[in-house]
N, C-alpha and C positions, 0 to 999 in steps of 0.2 A: 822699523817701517821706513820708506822711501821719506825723503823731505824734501827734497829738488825736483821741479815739475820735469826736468828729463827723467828720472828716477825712475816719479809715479808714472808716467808715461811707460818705461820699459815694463815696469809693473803687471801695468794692464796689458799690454799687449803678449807678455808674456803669459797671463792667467788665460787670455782668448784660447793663445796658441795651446798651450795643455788641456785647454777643452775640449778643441777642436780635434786633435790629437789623438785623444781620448776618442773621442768617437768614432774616429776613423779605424781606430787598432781593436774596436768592439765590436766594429760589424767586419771587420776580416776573422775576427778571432769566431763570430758567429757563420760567417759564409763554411769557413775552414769544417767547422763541428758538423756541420748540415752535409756537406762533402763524406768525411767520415762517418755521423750515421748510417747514408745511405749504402756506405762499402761493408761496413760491420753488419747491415741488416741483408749484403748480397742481395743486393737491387740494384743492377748496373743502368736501368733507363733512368732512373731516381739520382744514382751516383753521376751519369754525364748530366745533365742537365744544370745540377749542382756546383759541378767544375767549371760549367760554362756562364754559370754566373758567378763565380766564384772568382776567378782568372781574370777579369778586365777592373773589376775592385782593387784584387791584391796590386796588380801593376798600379793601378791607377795612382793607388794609396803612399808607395814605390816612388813615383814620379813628383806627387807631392815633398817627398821628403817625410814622410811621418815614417816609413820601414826603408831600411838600406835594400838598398835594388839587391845585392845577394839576396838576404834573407829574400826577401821576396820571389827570387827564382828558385830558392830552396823549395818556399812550400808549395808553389806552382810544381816542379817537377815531382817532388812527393807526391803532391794529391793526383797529378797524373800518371802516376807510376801504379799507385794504387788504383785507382778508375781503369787502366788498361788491363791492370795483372785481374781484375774482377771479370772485366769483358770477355778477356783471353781464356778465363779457369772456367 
């Protein structure tokens, strides 16, 4: 354990950040499934609406630094690719 109050200091601020982290990469991982759902049940008014709350989270998430900006236009273009190819078929 930490013994030097810089230490304990990085400590905590590191236990924040993995929480905070944590929560952020559990409501993408949630937005994401809700996306999917709606494409697997072929429900395209269900699947856009999904994507569209889905999309300004992941960036969001992205911009904080919790997911690397790739990853994060990966699963944007995914779940749009899917959402389209449902509307389109």
């Amino acid at each position: 354990m930490a013994r030097h109050a810089s230490a304990m200091k990085r400590a905590r601020q590191s236990e924040k950040r993995r929480l905070r982290n944590k929560a952020r990469k559990t409501r993408v991982k949630n937005l994401v499934r809700e996306v999917r759902q709606a494409v697997a049940q072929k429900n395209p008014e269900a699947a856009e609406t999904a994507l569209k709350k889905a999309v300004p989270v992941i960036a969001q998430v992205a911009a904080k630094g919790t997911l690397h900006w790739r990853t994060a236009a990966r699963k944007i273009s995914r779940l749009t690719r899917q959402v389209n190819a449902l509307k389109g078929a």
